[in-house]
C-alpha positions as CSV (number, residue, x, y, z in Angstrom):
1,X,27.8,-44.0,19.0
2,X,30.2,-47.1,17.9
3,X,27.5,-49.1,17.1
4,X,26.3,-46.8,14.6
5,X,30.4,-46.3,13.2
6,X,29.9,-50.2,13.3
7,X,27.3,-50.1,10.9
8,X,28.6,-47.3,8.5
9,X,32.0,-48.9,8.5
10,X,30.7,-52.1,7.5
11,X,29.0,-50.6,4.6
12,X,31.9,-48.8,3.7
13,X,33.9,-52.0,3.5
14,X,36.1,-50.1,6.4
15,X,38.5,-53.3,7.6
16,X,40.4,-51.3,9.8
17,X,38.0,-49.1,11.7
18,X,35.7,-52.6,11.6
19,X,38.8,-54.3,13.3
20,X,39.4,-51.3,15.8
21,X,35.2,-51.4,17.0
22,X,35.4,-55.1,17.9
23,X,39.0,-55.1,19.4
24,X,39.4,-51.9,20.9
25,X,35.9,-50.7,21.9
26,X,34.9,-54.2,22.6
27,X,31.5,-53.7,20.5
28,X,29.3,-56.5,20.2
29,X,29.7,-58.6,16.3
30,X,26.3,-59.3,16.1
31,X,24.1,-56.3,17.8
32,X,21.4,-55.3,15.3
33,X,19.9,-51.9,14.1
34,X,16.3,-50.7,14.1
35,X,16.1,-52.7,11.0
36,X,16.7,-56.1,12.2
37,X,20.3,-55.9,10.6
38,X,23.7,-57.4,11.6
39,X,27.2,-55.8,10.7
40,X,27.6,-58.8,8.6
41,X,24.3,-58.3,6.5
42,X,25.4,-54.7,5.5
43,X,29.2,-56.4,4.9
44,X,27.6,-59.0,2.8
45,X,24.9,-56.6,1.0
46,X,27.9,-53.9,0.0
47,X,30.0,-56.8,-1.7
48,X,33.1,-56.4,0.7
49,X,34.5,-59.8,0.8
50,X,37.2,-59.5,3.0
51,X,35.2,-57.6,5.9
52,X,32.9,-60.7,5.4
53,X,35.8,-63.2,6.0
54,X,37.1,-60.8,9.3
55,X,33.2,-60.8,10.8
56,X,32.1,-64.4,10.4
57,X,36.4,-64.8,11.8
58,X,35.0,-62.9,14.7
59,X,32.0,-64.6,15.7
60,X,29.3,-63.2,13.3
61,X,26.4,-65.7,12.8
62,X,25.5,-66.9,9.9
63,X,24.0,-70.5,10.4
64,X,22.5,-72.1,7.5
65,X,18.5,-72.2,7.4
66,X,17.6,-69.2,9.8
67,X,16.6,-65.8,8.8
68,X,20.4,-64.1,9.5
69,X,22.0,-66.8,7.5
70,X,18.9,-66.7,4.1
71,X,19.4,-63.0,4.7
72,X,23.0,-62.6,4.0
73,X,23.1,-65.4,1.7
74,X,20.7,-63.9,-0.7
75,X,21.7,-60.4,-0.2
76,X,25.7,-61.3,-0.9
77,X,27.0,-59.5,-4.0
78,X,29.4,-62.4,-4.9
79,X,29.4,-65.9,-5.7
80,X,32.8,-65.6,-3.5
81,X,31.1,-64.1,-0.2
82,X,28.3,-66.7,-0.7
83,X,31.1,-69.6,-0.7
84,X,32.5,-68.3,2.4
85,X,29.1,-67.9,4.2
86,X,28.0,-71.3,3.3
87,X,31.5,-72.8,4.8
88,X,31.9,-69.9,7.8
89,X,32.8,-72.9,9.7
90,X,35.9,-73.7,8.1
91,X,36.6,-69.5,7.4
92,X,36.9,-69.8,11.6
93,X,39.5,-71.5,11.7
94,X,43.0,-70.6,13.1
95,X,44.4,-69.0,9.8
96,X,41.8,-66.1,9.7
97,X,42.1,-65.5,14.0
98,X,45.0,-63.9,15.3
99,X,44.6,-62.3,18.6
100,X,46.7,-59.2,20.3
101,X,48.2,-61.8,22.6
102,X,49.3,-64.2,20.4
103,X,50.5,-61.4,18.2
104,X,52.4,-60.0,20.8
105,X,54.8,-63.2,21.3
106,X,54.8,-63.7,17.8
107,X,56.5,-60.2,17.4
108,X,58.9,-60.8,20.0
109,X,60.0,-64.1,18.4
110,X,60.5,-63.0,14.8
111,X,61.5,-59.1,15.7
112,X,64.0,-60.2,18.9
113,X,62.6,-56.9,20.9
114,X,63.8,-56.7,24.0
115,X,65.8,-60.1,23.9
116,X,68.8,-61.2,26.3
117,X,70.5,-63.9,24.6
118,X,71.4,-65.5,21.2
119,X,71.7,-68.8,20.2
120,X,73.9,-69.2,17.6
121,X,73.5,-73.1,15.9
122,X,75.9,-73.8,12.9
123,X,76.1,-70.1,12.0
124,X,72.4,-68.8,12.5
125,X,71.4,-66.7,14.6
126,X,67.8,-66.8,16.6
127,X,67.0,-64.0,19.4
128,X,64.9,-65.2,22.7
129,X,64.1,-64.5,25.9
130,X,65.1,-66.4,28.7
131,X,61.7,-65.7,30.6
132,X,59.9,-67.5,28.2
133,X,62.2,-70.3,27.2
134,X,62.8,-71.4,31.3
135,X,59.0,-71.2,31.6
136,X,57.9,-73.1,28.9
137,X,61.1,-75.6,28.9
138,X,62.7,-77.4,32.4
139,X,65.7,-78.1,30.7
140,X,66.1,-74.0,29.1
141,X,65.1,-73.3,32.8
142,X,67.8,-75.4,34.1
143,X,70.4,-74.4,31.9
144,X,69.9,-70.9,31.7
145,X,70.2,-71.2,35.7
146,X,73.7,-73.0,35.1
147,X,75.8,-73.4,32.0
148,X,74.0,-70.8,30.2
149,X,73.9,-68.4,33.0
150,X,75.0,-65.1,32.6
151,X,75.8,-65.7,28.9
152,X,74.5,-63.3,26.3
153,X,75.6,-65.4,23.7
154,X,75.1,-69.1,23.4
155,X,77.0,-71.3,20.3
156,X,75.4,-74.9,19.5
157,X,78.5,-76.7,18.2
158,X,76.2,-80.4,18.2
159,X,76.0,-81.6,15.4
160,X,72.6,-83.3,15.7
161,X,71.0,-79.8,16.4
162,X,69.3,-78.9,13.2
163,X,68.7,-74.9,12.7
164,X,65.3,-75.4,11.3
165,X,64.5,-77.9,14.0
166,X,65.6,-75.5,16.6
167,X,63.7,-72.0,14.9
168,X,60.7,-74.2,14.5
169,X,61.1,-75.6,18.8
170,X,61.4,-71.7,19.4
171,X,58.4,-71.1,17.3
172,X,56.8,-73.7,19.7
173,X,58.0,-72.1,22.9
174,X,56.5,-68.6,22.3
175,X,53.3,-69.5,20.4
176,X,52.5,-73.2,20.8
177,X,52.2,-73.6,17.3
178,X,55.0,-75.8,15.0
179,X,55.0,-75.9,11.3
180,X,57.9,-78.0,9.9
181,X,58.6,-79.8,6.9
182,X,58.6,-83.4,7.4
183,X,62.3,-83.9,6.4
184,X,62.9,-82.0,10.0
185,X,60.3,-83.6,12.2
186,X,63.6,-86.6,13.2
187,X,65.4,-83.3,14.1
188,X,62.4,-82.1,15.7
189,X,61.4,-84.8,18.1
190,X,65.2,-85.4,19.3
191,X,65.3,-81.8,20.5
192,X,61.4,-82.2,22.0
193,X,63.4,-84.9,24.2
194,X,65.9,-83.0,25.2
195,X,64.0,-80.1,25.8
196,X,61.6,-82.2,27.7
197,X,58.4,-81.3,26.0
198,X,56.7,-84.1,25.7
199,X,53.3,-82.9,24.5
200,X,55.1,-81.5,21.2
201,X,57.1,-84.7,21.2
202,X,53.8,-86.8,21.4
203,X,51.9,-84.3,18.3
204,X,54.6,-85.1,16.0
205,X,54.5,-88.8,16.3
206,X,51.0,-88.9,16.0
207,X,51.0,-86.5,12.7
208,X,53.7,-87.9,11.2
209,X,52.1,-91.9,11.5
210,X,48.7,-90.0,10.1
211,X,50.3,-88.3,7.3
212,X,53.5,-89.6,6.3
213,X,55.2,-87.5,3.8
214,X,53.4,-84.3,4.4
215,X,54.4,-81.0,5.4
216,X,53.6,-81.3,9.6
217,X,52.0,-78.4,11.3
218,X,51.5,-79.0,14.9
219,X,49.0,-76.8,16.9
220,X,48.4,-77.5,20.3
221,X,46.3,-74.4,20.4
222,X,44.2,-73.1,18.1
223,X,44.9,-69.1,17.3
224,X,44.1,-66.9,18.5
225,X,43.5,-68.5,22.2
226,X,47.2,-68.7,23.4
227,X,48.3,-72.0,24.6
228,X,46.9,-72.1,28.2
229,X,49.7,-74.0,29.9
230,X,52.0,-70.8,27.8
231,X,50.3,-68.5,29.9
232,X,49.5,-70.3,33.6
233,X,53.6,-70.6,33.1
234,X,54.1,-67.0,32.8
235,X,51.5,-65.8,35.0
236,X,53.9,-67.6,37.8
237,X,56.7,-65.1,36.8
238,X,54.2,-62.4,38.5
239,X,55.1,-63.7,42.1
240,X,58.9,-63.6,41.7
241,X,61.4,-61.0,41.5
242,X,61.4,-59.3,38.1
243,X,64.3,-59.6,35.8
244,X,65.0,-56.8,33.6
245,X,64.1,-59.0,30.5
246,X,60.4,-58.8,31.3
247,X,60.6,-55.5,29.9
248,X,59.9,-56.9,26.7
249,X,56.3,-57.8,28.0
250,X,55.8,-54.5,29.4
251,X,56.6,-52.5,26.2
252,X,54.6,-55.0,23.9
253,X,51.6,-55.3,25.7
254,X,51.3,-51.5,26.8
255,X,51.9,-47.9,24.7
256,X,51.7,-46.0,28.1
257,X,54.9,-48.3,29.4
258,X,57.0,-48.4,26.3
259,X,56.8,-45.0,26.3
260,X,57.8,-44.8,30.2
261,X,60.4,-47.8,29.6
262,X,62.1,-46.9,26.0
263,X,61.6,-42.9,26.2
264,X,61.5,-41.7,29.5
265,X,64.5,-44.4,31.3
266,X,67.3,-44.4,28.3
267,X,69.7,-42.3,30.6
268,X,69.4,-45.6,33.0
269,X,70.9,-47.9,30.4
270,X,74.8,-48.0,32.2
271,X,72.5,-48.9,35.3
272,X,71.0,-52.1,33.6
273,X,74.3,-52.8,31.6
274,X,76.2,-53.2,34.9
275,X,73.4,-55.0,35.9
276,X,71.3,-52.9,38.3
277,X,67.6,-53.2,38.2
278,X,65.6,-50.3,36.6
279,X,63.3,-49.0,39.3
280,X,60.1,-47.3,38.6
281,X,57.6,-45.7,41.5
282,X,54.3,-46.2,39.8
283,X,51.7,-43.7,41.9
284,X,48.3,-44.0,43.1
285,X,48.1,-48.1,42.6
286,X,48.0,-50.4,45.4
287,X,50.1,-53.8,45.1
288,X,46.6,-55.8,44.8
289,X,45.4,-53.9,42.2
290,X,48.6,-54.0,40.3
291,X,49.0,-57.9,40.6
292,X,46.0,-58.0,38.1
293,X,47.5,-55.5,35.5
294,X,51.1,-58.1,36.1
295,X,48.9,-60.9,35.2
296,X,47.2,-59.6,32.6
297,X,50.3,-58.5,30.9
298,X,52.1,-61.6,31.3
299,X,49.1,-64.4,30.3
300,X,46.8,-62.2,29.0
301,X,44.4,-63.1,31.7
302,X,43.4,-62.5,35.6
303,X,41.1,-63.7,37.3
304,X,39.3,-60.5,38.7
305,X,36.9,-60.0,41.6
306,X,33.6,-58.1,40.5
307,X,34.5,-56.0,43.4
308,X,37.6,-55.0,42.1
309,X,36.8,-54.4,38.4
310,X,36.1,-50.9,38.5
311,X,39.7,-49.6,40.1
312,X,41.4,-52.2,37.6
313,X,39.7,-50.5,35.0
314,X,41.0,-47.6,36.1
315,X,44.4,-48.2,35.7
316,X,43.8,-50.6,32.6
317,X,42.6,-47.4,31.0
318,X,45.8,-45.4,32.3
319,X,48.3,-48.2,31.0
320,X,46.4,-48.3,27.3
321,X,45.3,-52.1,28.4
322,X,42.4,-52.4,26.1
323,X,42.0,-56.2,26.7
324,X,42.3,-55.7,30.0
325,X,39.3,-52.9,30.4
326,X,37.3,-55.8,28.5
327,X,38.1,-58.2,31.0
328,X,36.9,-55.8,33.6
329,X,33.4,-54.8,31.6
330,X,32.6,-58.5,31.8
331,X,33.0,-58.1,35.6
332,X,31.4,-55.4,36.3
333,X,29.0,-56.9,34.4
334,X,28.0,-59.4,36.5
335,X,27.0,-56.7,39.2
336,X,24.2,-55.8,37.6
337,X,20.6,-55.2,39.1
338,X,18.2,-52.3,39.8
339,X,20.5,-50.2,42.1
340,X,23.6,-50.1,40.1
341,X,22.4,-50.7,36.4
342,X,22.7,-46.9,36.0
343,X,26.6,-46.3,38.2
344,X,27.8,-49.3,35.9
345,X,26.2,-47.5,32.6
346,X,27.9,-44.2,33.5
347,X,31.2,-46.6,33.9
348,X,30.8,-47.8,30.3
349,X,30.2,-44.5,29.0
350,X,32.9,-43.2,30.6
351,X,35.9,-45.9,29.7
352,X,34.1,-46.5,26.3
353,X,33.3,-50.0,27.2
354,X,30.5,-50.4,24.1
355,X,29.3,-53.9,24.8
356,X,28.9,-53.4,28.7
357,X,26.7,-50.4,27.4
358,X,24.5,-52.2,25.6
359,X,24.2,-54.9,28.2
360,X,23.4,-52.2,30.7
361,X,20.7,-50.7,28.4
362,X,19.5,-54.0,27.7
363,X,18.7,-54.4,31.3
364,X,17.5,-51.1,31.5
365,X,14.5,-52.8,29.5
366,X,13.8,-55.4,31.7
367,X,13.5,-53.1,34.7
368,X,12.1,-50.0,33.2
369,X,9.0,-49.4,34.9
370,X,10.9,-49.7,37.9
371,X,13.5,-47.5,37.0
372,X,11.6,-44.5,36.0
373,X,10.9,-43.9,39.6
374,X,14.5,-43.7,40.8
375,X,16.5,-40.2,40.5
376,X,19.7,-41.4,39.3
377,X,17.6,-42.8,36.4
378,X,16.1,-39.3,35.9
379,X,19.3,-37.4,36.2
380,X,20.7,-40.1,33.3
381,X,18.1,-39.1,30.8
382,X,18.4,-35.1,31.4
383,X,22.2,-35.5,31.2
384,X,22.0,-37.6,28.0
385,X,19.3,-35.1,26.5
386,X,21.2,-32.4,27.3
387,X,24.3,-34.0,25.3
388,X,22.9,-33.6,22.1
389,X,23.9,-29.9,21.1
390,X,21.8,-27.5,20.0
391,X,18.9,-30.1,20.6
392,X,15.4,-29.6,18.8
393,X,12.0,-31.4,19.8
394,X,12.4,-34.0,17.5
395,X,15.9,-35.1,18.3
396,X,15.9,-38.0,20.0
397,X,18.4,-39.2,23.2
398,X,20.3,-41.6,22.9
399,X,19.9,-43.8,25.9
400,X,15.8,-43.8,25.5
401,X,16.2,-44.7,21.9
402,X,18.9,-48.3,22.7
403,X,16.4,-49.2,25.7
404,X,13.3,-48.4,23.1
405,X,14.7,-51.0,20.7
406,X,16.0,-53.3,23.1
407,X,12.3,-53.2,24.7
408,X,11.0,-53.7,20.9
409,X,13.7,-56.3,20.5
410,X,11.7,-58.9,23.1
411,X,8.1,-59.2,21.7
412,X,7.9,-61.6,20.2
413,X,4.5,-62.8,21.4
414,X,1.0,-61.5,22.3
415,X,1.9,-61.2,25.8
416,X,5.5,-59.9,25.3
417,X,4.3,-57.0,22.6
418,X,1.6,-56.4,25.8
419,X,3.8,-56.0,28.2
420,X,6.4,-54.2,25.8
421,X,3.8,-51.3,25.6
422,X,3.7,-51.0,29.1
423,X,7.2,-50.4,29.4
424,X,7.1,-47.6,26.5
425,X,4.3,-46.1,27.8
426,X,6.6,-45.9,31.7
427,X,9.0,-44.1,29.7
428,X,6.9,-42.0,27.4
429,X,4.8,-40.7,31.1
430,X,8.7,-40.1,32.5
431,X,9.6,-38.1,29.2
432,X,6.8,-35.8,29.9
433,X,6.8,-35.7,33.2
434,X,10.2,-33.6,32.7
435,X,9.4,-32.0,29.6
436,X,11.8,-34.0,27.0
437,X,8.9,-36.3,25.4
438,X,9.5,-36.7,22.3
């Protein structure tokens, strides 16, 4: 169960598979074992201070004066993990959070992947992608559409255009971030002008007349949440006609098409290079669904119907989309209640949705008494007990044992523990009733 690799990885100090559970199988930071204990407790207790740093990056509570934040504190095995708990507010900052998104058009600034033109400004050279500079930029979009157009190559003779200034305005247009040394920030607001950004143009004034004589580092976003207006911009490029540049979204947001785009198409290139348009029949998708998966790849965001969350999870699960199946178990959250708490359970299970698991269990609790009388609830249990191999009478089942603690996990008063036995004894009389109590 991830939870459990959650757990044992944090003990071990395990970064990586840490980083994978929360990213990739969307598990919750802060769920708890049977013993009260959080990912970061373990992470604290073991004396792994950089898995500490990543956890409280990602959300793990800590506040000072309640039992979680005592707990860790005087469990920490280092006078270094204890400085970081006690100031987890500044270790939450930008420097430590780095999403896939903002990743992703990091990569494609600094690696050039995929890029269709050059600027070349006093004799460097800086890679881009006209789909991002003519969203993000009026005048790049009007340029590109006129004196730049069909030009692979583009040479900046002014001599007012400053390379620095102009890698650090690229740096702005893919990732909303600037970080310039102040000796460039004159260079730096004269191409904001001319590049019409006013809202960079604006930051820089107002740094520079706060700190004068400092190094200026602009962020209009704060990592890892990518700039907002960045991706409304893009998103718009998923109603138009696609140029053959958006490939590079497609093959750095998706293993399943960089693999179909790089691997499978490379006897199309003298199609592209005489500028035909690669075309690719994608089965078994309708055009409503697939608007989601564009939008999604392009801002890193859709706004999905509950409705439709299950067949864009689907496909998000064919393309290797694992932010996108996360964006669909928050949907498909939302649907839950007695008559489909057990479908949408199956659905987690299935597509390895961790968190939507829990929730689902979670509920589970709430409703128990009720559920015990309904067959698909039955059928859940048999098929889960029958899961464990080679399964003895005191082996437990895995679904019975999460809604168990998440039952035990609500009383916290007289009443509560009162009506907590209630529940128990529901699913202890359903256990027996079929011949798996144990």
């Amino acid at each position: 169960m991830d939870t459990c690799d959650l757990f044992s990885s944090c003990r071990k100090g395990d970064v990586g598979r840490v980083r994978y559970l929360l990213e990739q199988r969307d598990v919750e930071v802060n769920v708890r074992d049977k013993w009260d204990s959080t990912p970061l407790y373990y992470a604290c207790l073991c004396g792994h201070e950089e898995l500490v740093l990543y956890l409280l990056a990602n959300g793990a509570r800590c506040e000072a004066n309640t039992f979680d934040g005592e707990r860790c504190l005087y469990g920490a095995q280092s006078d270094a993990i204890r400085r970081a708990l006690r100031d987890y507010k500044q270790v939450t900052a930008s420097y430590w959070r780095r999403d896939s998104y903002y990743s992703f058009l990091l990569r494609l600034l600094e690696h050039g992947t995929h890029s269709d033109v050059v600027f070349l400004v006093h004799g460097k050279s800086f890679r881009a992608h006209r789909c991002i500079l003519g969203a993000r930029s009026t005048y790049f979009a009007h340029m590109l559409d006129t004196k730049w157009k069909g030009k692979s190559v583009v040479v900046l003779r002014h001599p007012l255009i400053n390379p620095v200034a102009f890698g650090a305005l690229l740096q702005y247009l893919y990732t909303g971030c600037l970080d310039v040394g102040v000796e460039h920030v004159g260079d730096c607001e004269r191409l904001a002008k001319q590049c019409q950004l006013w809202d960079l143009l604006g930051n820089l004034e107002a740094k520079v007349a706060s700190k004068p004589g400092t190094c200026v580092k602009v962020l209009t976003i704060e990592p890892p949440q990518a700039d907002p207006r960045l991706r409304e911009d893009l998103a718009l490029l998923a109603d138009c006609a696609q140029p053959p540049e958006l490939r590079a979204f497609f093959c750095g947001r998706s293993d399943y098409f960089r693999a179909l785009l790089d691997d499978h198409f490379r006897e199309n290139e003298e199609l592209e290079a005489s500028g035909g348009l690669l075309a690719i029949t994608l089965h078994d998708i309708s055009p409503a669904i697939f608007t989601h998966v564009l939008y999604y790849i392009y801002s890193d965001h859709t706004e999905l119907p509950p409705e439709l969350a299950y067949d864009v999870l689907s496909v998000a699960d064919m393309y290797l989309l694992p932010g996108l199946k996360q964006l669909c178990g928050r949907g498909l959250a939302q649907l839950l209640d007695e008559d489909s708490v057990v479908g949408v359970w199956r659905v987690a299970k299935l597509f390895g949705l961790a968190r939507l698991e829990d929730q689902c269990t979670k509920y589970m609790a709430k409703v128990i008494e009720k559920l015990v009388e309904r067959e698909d609830f039955v059928e859940a249990v048999r098929e889960e007990a029958a899961a464990v191999t080679a399964r003895q009478e005191t082996d437990s089942i895995p679904l019975v044992d999460d809604i168990r603690f998440h039952v035990g996990s609500t009383a916290q008063t007289c009443s509560a523990m009162e009506q907590a036995e209630q529940q128990l004894q529901a699913l202890e009389d359903l256990l027996v009733s079929i011949g798996l109590d144990c």
